[in-house]
C-alpha positions in Angstrom: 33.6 -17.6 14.1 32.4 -20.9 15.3 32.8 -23.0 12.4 33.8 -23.1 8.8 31.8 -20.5 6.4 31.4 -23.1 3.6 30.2 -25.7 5.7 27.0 -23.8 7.9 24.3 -25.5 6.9 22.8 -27.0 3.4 22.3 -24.1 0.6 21.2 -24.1 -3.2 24.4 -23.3 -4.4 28.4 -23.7 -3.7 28.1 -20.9 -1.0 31.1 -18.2 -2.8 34.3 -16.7 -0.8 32.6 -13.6 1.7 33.1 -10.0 -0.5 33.4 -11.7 -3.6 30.6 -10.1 -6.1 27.9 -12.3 -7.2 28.0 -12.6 -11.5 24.6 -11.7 -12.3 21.6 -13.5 -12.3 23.4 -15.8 -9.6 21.0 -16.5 -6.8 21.5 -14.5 -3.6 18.8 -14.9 -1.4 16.7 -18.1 -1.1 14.2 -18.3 1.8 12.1 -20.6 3.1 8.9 -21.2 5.1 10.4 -17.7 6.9 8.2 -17.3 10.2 8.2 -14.1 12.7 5.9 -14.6 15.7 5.8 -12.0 18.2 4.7 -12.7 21.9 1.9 -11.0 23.4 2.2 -9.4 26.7 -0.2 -8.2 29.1 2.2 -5.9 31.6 5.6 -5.3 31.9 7.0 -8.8 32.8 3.8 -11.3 32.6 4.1 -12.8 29.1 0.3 -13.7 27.1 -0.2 -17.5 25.6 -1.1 -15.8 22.4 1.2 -14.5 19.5 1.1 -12.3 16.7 2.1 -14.4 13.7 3.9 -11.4 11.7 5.2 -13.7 8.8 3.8 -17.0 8.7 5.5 -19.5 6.0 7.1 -17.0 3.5 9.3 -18.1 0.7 11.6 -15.6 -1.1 14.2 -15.8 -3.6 16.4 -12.8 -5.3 19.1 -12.7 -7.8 22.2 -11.0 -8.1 21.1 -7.9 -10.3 17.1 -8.1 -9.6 14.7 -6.4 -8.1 12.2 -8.1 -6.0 8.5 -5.8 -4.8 7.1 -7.1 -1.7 3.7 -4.9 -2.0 1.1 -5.1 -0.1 -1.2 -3.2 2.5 0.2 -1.4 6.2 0.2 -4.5 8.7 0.9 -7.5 6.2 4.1 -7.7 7.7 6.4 -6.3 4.3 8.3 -4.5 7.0 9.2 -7.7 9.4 9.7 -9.7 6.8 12.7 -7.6 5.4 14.2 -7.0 8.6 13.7 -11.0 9.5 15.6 -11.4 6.3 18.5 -9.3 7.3 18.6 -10.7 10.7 17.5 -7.2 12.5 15.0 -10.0 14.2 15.7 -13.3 14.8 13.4 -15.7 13.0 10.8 -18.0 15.1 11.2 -20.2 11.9 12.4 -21.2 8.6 15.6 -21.0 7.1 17.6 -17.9 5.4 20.8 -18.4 3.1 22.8 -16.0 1.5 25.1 -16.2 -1.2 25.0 -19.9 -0.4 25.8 -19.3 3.3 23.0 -20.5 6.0 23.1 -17.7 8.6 19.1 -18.3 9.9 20.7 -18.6 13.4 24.6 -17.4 13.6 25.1 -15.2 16.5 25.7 -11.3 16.3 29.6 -11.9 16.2 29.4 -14.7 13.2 27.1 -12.5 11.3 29.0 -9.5 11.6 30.9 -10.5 7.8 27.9 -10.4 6.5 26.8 -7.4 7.9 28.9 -5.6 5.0 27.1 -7.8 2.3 23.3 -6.9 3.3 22.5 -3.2 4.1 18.8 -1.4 4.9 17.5 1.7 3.3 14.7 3.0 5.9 11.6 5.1 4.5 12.9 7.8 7.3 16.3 8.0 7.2 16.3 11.4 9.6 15.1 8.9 12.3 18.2 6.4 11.6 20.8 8.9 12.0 22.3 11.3 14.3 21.7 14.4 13.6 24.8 15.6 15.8 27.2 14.2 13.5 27.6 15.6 9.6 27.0 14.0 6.5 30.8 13.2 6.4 30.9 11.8 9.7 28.2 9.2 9.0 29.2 8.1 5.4 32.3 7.2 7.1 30.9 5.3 10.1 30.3 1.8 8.2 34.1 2.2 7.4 35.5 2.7 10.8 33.1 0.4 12.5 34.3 -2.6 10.0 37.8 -1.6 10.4 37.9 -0.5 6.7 37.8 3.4 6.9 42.0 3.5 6.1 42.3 0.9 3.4 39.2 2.0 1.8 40.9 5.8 1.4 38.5 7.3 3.7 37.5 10.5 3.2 38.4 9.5 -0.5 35.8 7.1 0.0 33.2 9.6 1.6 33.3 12.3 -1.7 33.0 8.3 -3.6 29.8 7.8 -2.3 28.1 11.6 -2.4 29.3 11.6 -6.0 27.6 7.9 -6.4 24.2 9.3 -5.0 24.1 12.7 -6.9 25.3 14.8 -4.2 28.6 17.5 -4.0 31.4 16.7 -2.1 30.4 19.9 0.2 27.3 18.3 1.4 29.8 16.0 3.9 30.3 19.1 6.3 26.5 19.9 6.2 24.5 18.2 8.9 21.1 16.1 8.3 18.2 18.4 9.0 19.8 21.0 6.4 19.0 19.0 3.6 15.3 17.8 1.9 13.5 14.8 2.2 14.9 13.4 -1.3 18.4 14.2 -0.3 18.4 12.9 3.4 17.3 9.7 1.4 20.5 10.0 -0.9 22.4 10.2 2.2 20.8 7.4 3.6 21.2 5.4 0.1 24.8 6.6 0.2 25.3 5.1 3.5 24.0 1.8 3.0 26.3 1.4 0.0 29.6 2.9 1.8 30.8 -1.2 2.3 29.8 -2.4 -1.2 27.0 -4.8 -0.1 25.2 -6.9 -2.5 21.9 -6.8 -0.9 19.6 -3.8 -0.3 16.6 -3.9 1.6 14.5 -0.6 1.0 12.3 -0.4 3.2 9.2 2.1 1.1 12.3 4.3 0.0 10.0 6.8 -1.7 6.3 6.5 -0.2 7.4 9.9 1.8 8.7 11.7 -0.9 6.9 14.1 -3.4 5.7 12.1 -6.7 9.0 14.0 -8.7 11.1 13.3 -6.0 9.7 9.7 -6.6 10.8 9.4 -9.7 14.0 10.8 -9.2 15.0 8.1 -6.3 13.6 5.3 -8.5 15.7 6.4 -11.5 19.2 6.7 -9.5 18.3 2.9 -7.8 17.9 1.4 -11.4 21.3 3.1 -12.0 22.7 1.9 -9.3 21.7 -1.3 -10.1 23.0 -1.4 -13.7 26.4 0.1 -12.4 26.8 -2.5 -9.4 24.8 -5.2 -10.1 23.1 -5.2 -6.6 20.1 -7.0 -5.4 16.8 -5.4 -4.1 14.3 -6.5 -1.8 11.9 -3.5 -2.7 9.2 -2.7 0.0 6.2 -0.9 -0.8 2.4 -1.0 -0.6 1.9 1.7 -4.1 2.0 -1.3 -7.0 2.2 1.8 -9.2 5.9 2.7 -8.2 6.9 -1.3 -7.8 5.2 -1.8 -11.4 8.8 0.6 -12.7 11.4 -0.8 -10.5 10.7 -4.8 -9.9 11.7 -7.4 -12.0 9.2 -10.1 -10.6 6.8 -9.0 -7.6 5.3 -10.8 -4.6 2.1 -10.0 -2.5 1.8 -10.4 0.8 -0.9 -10.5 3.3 -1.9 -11.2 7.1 1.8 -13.0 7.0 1.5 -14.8 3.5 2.8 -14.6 -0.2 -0.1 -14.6 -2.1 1.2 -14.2 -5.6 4.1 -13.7 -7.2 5.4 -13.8 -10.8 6.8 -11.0 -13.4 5.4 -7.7 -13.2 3.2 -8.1 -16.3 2.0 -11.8 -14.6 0.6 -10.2 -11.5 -0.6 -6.5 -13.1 -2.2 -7.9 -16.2 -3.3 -11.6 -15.9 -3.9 -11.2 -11.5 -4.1 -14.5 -10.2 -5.0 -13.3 -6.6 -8.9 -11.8 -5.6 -6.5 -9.3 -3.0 -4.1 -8.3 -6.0 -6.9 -7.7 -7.9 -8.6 -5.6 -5.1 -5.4 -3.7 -4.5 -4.9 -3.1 -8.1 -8.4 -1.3 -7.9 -7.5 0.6 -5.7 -4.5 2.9 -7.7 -5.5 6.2 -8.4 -5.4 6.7 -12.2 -5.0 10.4 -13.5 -6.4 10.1 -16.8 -10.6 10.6 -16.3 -11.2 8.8 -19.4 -9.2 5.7 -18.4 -11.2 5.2 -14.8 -14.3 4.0 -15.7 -12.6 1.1 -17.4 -11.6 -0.6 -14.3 -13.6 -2.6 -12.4 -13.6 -0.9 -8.7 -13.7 -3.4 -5.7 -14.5 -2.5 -2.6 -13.1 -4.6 0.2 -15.7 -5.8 3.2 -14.9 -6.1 6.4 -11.3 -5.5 8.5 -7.7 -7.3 8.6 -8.4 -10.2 10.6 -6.0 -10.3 13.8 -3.0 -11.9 13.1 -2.8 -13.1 16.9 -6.1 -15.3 15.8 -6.1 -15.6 11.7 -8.8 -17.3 10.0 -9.0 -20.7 8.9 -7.9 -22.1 5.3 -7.3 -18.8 3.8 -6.0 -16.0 5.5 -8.1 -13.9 3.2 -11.3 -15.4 2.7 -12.8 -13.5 5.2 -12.9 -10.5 3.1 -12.8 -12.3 -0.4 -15.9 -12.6 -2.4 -15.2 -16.0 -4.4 -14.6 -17.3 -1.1 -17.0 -21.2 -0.5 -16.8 -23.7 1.9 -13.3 -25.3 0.9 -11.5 -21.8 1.2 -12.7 -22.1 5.1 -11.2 -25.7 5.8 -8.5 -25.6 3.0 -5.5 -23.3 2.7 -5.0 -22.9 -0.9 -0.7 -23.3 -1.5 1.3 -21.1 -3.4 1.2 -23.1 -6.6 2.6 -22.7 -10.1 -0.4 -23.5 -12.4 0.6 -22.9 -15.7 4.1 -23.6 -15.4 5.3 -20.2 -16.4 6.7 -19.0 -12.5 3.2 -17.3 -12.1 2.2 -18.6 -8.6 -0.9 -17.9 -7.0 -2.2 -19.6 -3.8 -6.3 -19.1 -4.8 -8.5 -21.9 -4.8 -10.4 -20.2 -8.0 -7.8 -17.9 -10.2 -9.8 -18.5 -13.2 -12.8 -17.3 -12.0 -11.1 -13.5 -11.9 -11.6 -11.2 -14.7 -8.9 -9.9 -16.8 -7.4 -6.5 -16.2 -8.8 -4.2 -19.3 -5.5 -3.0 -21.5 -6.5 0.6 -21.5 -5.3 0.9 -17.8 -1.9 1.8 -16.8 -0.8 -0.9 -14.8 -1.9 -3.0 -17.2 0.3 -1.7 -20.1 
């Protein structure tokens, strides 16, 4: 690598040795004013002046042992930003550090260390692996590519990791499209963990599974969690299956964190007109508990993120927007001091959520 680990850049802590575990609660992902921009093309070769700001100004942070929920609607950019975070894309902006470590711009062959540290859980994990190889074969494909598959006992290693994720040791010899939805997701989980990272990205892990299956996935990351003290950056756009598994939740969109703060911060006490419309929108199953929440109906579309609106990238389809939300952009701001920040001109113009709800309790 071209240069000393411990010296790449300035970080928020005393970056630790590569493969050490984090203690808990000790910060592992700080980032800031994270941008993704995507050029616009025309043809095949002639490149457009415009570009589609994917994530525009997005600060992050995650803790060794926490959950982070990224929530909000398809097209917001929850996706890119998780991927940006992992370095799957390069970043048009910003800066990422890890464990203390900058790695915003370290080339393919510096990052490769920390390749074993941060891991991705897709929402199709059929599509992410070959489906000519068993389960065996790509449970042990981490180990061989990072040149740990002997010292790591193999295929010891492999029945490790299908034992971790709920599965028999005779699922290795099976192939992909033999198993369900919620187990190809096991395998998938199973995989990502095979180098012990300290990071997961999971990328809406459960939004194509059935509602038991859900719960099932949900309940074996908590474990997970507990056992190994990893980190989640949790992707999703249902707040009702984020609302069980994050510690502290941020909401995102046209590119921007709206709100963030403790699941009971942002469910019960919303600072944000969008989190409250999106909180509207979850079906509740009890009849007798629906007509206690105020339903709002958004106007309008997503504006085009190659040409987003002035001041506030929602006030387009907000209805406490005014004159200042056109010429101002509100920032993400801390207002009472309590780590609930909301970047809304007017917060304490929106009404509380009733109790009697279930995101609410």
């Amino acid at each position: 690598m071209t240069g000393d680990l411990a010296t790449m850049g300035p970080a928020s802590q005393v970056p630790l040795p590569l493969h050490e575990r984090s203690p808990k609660g000790t910060e592992i992902l700080r980032v800031r004013g994270l941008k993704k921009h995507f050029a616009m093309r025309l043809g095949l070769w002639e490149r457009h002046g415009d570009v589609v700001k994917a994530v525009d100004g997005v600060d992050l942070t995650i803790r060794s042992g926490e959950t982070l929920g990224l929530v909000g609607e398809s097209g917001c950019g929850k996706s890119t930003t998780g991927r940006t975070v992992v370095r799957l894309l390069e970043p048009t902006a910003g800066t990422i550090h890890f464990r203390g470590y900058d790695i915003t711009h370290l080339s393919r062959r510096e990052l490769r260390p920390f390749r074993r540290e941060m891991q991705v859980v897709f929402q199709d994990p059929q599509s992410s692996v070959n489906p000519r190889h068993t389960v065996g074969e790509i449970l042990a494909e981490p180990l061989k590519l990072h040149d740990v598959y002997e010292s790591s006992g193999g295929e010891k290693r492999v029945q490790e990791l299908l034992d971790l994720v709920g599965l028999s040791s005779n699922h290795a010899k099976r192939y992909p499209h033999e198993f369900s939805g919620g187990q190809r997701q096991r395998i998938g989980l199973a995989r990502a963990l095979a180098l012990r990272p300290q990071l997961l990205v999971l990328d809406e892990p459960v939004s194509a599974l059935d509602v038991s299956i859900q719960a099932q996935i949900i309940n074996l990351l908590e474990d997970l969690q507990d056992e190994l003290g990893l980190a989640y950056l949790f992707i999703a756009h249902d707040l009702s299956v984020v609302r069980h598994i994050a510690h502290r939740v941020a909401v995102m969109y046209l590119g921007h964190i709206m709100e963030t703060g403790t699941p009971e911060q942002v469910y019960r006490s919303t600072g944000h007109p969008y989190t409250k419309a999106l909180l509207s929108a979850v079906s509740i199953p009890d009849p007798s508990l629906r007509d206690a929440r105020e339903r709002i109906v958004l106007q309008g579309d997503v504006p085009n993120p190659a040409s987003p609106p002035s001041g506030c990238p929602f006030r387009t389809r907000c209805w406490l927007a005014d004159e200042r939300c056109a010429v101002e952009t509100p920032p993400l701001t801390d207002r009472l001091g309590d780590g609930h920040m909301t970047a809304c001109h007017y917060p304490e113009r929106l009404s509380p959520v009733p109790t009697g709800t279930p995101l609410a309790q």
